[in-house]
N, C-alpha and C positions, 0 to 999 in steps of 0.2 A: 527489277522490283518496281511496281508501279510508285508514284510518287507521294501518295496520300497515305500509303502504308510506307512508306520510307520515315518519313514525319513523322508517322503514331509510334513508331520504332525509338524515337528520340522525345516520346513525349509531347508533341506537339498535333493537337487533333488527334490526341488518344483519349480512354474513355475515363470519367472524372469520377468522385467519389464521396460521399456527404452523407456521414451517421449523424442521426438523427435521435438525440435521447428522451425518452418520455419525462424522466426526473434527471440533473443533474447530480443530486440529493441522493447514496444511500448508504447502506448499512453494510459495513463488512458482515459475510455471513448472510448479505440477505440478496435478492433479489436486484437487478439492471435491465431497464426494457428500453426497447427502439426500435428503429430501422436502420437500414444500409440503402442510401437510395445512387444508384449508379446508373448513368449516363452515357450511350456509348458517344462516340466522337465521329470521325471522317470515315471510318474503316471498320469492314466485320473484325474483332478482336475475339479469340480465346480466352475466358479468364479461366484458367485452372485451380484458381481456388481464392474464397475472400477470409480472412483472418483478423477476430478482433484481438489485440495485444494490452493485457493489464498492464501496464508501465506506472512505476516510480523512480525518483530519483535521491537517489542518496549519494555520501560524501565519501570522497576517498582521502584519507590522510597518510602526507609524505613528509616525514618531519612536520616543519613549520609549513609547508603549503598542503592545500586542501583543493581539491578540484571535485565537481559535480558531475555523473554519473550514471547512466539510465540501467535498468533492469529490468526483463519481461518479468512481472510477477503470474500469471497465467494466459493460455493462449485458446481461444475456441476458434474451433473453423466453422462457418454458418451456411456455406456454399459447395455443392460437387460444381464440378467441369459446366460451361456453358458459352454461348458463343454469341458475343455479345453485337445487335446488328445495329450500322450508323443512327445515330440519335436515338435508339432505342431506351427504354427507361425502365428500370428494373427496380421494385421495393422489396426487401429480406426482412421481415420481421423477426429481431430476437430474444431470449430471456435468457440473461446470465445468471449465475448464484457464485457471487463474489466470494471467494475466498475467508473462511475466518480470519484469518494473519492478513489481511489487506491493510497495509498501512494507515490510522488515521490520520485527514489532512488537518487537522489543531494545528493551529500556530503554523501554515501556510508548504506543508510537506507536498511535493509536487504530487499528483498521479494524475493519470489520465488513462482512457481507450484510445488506442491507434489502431485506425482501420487500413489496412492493406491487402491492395489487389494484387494477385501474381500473375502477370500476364506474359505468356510466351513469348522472348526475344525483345523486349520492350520495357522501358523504363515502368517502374510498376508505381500508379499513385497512391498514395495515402491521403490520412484525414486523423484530425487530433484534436482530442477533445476533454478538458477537464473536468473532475469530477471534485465532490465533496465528498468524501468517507466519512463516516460516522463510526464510535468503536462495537465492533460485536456486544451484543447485548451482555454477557460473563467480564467485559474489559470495561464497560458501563457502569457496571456493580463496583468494581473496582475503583474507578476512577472516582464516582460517586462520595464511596468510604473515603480515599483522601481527602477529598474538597470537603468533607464531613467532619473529618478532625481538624481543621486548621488549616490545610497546606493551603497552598495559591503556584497556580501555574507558572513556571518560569520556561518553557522553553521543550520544542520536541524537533526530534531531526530523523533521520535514517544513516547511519554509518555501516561501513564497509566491517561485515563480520558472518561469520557463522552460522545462521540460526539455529538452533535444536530441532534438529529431525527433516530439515527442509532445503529445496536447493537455490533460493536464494543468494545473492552476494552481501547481506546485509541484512540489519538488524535493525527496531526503532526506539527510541531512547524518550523517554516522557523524564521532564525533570520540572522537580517541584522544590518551594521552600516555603518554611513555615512562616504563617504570619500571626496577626493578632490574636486569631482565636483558637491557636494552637499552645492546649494545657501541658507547656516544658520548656524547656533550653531549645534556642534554637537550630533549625535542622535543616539540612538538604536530603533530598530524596529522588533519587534517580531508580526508573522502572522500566524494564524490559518485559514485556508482556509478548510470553507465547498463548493464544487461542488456541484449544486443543477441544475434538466433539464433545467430550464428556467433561471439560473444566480449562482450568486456564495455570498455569504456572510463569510464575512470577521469578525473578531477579532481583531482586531489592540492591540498591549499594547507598550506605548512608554515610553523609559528612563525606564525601570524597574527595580527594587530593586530586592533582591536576595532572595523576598520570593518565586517564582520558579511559577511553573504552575499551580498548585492546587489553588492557592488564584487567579489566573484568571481564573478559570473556575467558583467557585465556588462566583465568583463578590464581594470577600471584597473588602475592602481598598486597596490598592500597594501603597507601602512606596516609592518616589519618584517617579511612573510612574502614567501614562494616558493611559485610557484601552477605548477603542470604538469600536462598533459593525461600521458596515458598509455593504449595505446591495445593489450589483450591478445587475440589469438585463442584460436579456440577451440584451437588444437596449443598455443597458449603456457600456457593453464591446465591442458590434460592432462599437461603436464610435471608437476603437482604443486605441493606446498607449496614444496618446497624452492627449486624452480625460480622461482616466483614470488618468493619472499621476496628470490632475487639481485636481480630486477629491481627491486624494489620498494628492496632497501636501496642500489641505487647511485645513487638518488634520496633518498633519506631524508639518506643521508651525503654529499652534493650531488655524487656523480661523476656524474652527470646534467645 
C-alpha cells in the first residue's frame, strides 16, 4: 500500500470537512441553510456518502447520578458516491426543514448538526456545529400564554423517556413558576410539549413532588401534584395568546 494512502487510512492527509451555516438561528419546523465544504487531502479518496446528523443532548438518570447523552434526532444524506481528488474542493449546498419536535435550546439545551463523511476503510471526519432552536410557531403560542399569565421561566432540559409517537430516547421538559403577576396561590408548572402538523398536545404536571419525570411519563400517582394531558389544534392556537391562556388558566386555577 503506497504510503500517503496508508496515512489517509489513519486519518492523517485525509480529506477534511467544514459546514457552513447561513443562520445559526432557526425555528423548529422551519427551514436550515448552508453548505458542506470538503477538501480532499494527499490521496484520491472515495466518500460514499456525506450525512448531516440532528443531535441533542439529553440526561440519563441512575438513581442519584445523572450522566449526558447524545441522540440523532434526524439524519439527511446530501451526497451520492464521489471520488474525492488531492486538494480537490467541493461545495454542497443544502436545505433542511427541521423537525417540529426539535428540541428548543431556552436555557442552554445542547443541539447541534454533525456533519459526517463515510469514507472507505478510513477514519471518517466530521465537523460540529451549534445551533439556536426556536419553538415551532404552535409551542410559541403556547409558551406565549404562560409568560402571559404570570409564570416566569425556571428551567428546561431533555430527559431520558418515551416520546408520544416517536423514536426518540427522550423527551423536553420546560418548567416554569409563578410569579408576581400571576392572579392565585403560587404554582409550579412543568410542560412537556409534543408538536404535531395539525396542533400540539400538551402534558401539563402542576405543583410536583420530587419523584422527577419517570413517574409522569409512566402515569402513576405524583405525590403532591396534578398531571393533565391537554390536547390544542391547530384552530385552537390560531385563536392566539389570549385564547390559549383561557385554556391553559382553567387548568392551572384547577377549573379543569
Amino acid at each position: 500500500m503506497p504510503f500517503m494512502k496508508m496515512l489517509a487510512r489513519l486519518g492523517i492527509g485525509s480529506a477534511r470537512v467544514d459546514t457552513r451555516l447561513e443562520h445559526d438561528t432557526a425555528r423548529a419546523g422551519g427551514d436550515l441553510r448552508g453548505l458542506v465544504h470538503v477538501q480532499g487531502g494527499h490521496t484520491p479518496q472515495r466518500i460514499d456518502r456525506i450525512d448531516l446528523h440532528l443531535m441533542a443532548q439529553y440526561l440519563q438518570r441512575d438513581n442519584d447520578r445523572r450522566s449526558a447523552l447524545n441522540a440523532v434526532v434526524r439524519t439527511w444524506r446530501i451526497s451520492n458516491p464521489f471520488t474525492l481528488q488531492p486538494r480537490e474542493e467541493r461545495e454542497l449546498p443544502f436545505s433542511l426543514r427541521l423537525p417540529a419536535h426539535t428540541p428548543i435550546t431556552e436555557r442552554g439545551t445542547p443541539v447541534w448538526i454533525k456533519t459526517a463523511l463515510d469514507i472507505d476503510n478510513a477514519l471518517n471526519p466530521e465537523d460540529s456545529d451549534r445551533i439556536h432552536v426556536l419553538p415551532h410557531p404552535y409551542l410559541q403560542t403556547v409558551l406565549d400564554a404562560v409568560l402571559h399569565l404570570g409564570f416566569q421561566w425556571r428551567n428546561a432540559w431533555c430527559e431520558a423517556g418515551s416520546p408520544l409517537g416517536r423514536d426518540e430516547p427522550f423527551v423536553q421538559e420546560l418548567e416554569f413558576h409563578s410569579g408576581p403577576a400571576w392572579q392565585g396561590p403560587p404554582r409550579t408548572l412543568c410542560l412537556l410539549p409534543f408538536p404535531q402538523d395539525d396542533g400540539l398536545e400538551l402534558i401539563l404536571d402542576l405543583d410536583r413532588g420530587p419523584r422527577g419525570l419517570t413517574s409522569l411519563l409512566e402515569g402513576t400517582a405524583l405525590e403532591g401534584g396534578r398531571r393533565q394531558r391537554l390536547v390544542l389544534s391547530s384552530a385552537d392556537l390560531s385563536g392566539g395568546t389570549g385564547a390559549v391562556a383561557a385554556r391553559l388558566a382553567a387548568h392551572l386555577r384547577g377549573g379543569a
